[in-house]
Phi, psi and omega in degrees: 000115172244145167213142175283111154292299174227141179032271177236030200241116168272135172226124170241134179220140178242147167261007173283320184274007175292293214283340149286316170304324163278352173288299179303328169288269228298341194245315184265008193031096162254339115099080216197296194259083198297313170341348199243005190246343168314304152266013173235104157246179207319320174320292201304312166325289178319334177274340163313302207273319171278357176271331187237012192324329182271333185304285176340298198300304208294332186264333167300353178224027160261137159304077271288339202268345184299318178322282189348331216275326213263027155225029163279007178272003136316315192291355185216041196220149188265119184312308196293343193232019179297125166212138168320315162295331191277336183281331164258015190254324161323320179275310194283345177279340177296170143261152193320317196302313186301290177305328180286286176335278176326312189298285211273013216355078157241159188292146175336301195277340181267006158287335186269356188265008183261343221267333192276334186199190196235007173265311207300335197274320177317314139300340139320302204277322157350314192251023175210018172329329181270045141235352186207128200267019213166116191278024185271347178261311140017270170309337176281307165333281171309310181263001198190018189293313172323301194303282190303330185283354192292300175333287183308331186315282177315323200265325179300324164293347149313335183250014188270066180241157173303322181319320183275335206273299159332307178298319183265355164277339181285345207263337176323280189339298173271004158286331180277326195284349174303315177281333187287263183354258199331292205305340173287302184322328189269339172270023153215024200209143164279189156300309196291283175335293211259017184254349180295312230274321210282054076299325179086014182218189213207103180294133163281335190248099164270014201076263319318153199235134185287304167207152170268136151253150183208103212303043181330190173162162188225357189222014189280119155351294199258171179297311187185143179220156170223160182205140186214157198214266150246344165220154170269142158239138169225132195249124154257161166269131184297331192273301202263324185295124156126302180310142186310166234158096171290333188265357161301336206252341182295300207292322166307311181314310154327309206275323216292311194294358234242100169301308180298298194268031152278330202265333176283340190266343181277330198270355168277322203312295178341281186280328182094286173231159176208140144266138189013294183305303167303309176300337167284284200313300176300324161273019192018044179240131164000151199264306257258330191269352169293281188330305174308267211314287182302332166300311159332278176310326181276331157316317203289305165131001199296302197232147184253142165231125148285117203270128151202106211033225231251016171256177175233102151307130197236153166207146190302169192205088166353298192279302167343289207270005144303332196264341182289303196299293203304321198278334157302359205250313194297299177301315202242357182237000000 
């Protein structure tokens, strides 16, 4: 279902792409989104899980935000005609080079020289380790991408049970107040605005963007993600953004006592966004003692990172350190 809210500004909902979005909890476990284990138990996971056992394995030895990667295949794919099969008869139609690029988003050229030999894939995963725990995913990418998109395929069509269908038809409600909401928002707001104020940060990459689209979802991993191109998108939990996280706000508080990354979280209040390098620099500290800290802060829920191409931009997250302030004010004053 797509409808124009304002101009080039979209609220889209498929209830097909929810079961992709439960593939990716379920294969990289960020065990974040208890909806989804409401209708999937353990039995059934578990039965999943020995039926796809390399499948499992293949996500499990990745970095968790990479699952996520496999619905930047949106950004050039026609929305209006979303069905799981057509979205992987889409994927399975790129060429590898195409493909690999989008998933794992490294440059071109170092997909192509990995693309020439097992040496070249070897110096991949070499010059990319902190996203691949195992050169075993490597070989799977490369040697076996027919498989794995095949693989995903089966299973995402697997969780398309009446159980699930029910379970995501009693939730039409808060998915129609989602598009209400939004269209009062836009009408004091552009796409760029209101996609800053509903993420809570401040984009280092502002486009220009041809049209915006904007996802609810009941079964999304994660809080909220955006991905851009020539349009933007962004996909939320329909449920959870905006609500409160005791052990997020436990765990932000832990970062908060922290003298360096209090002072990196004031010189981001400053600039908005910076990357690794600018934060060593103006904080003299090693770019290596930055990097530990922004893993930290980004665990935490503090900072938003931003990709744009092989540098990573951070800016505070907004909504975090609202719910930190509001839940201190509320328990102690």
């Amino acid at each position: 279902m797509q409808e124009k809210l304002s101009g080039n500004t979209y609220f889209w909902y498929e209830k097909e792409i929810e079961y992709l979005l439960a593939a990716l909890e379920l294969l990289a476990s960020f065990d974040v989104n208890s909806k989804i284990r409401e209708v999937y138990s353990q039995a059934f996971v578990e039965e999943k899980r020995e039926r796809y056992p390399l499948l499992f394995e293949f996500f499990e030895n990745m970095q968790k935000e990479y699952s996520i990667e496999w619905l930047e295949f949106l950004l050039t794919f026609d929305l209006e005609n979303f069905t799981i099969e057509s979205y992987f008869s889409y994927i399975k139609g790129l060429s590898k080079e195409e493909f690999l690029t989008t998933l794992l988003q490294i440059p071109c050229a170092e997909i192509e020289n990995a693309m020439k030999s097992e040496q070249g894939q070897i110096v991949l995963y070499q010059n990319n380790r902190e996203s691949f725990q195992s050169y075993f995913v490597i070989q799977t990418l490369f040697q076996k991408s027919d498989w794995l998109i095949d693989s995903l395929e089966k299973l995402v069509l697997e969780l398309r049970t009446e159980a699930a269908e029910r379970y995501l038809d009693a939730y039409s409600r808060e998915i129609q107040e989602w598009k209400v909401k939004m269209q009062e928002e836009l009408l004091k707001s552009n796409g760029l605005e209101y996609s800053e104020s509903l993420m809570g940060k401040s984009f280092h990459n502002r486009g220009p963007y041809e049209s915006f689209y904007f996802i609810p979802s009941i079964f999304m991993p994660i809080r909220c993600c955006r991905w851009f191109e020539k349009k933007q998108i962004i996909i939320f939990d329909a449920i959870r953004l905006g609500q409160q996280d005791n052990q997020m706000i436990a765990d932000a508080l832990k970062m908060l006592s922290d003298k360096t990354r209090y002072q990196i979280l004031k010189l981001l209040k400053e600039r908005k966004s910076m990357n690794g390098i600018e934060i060593a620099e103006q904080m003299k500290l090693a770019p290596s003692t930055v990097s530990h800290h922004m893993s930290h802060l980004k665990k935490s829920g503090l900072v938003h990172e931003e990709p744009a191409g092989n540098t990573k931009y951070y800016s505070i997250n907004i909504h975090c350190m609202k719910n930190c302030i509001e839940t201190l004010e509320q328990t102690f004053l």
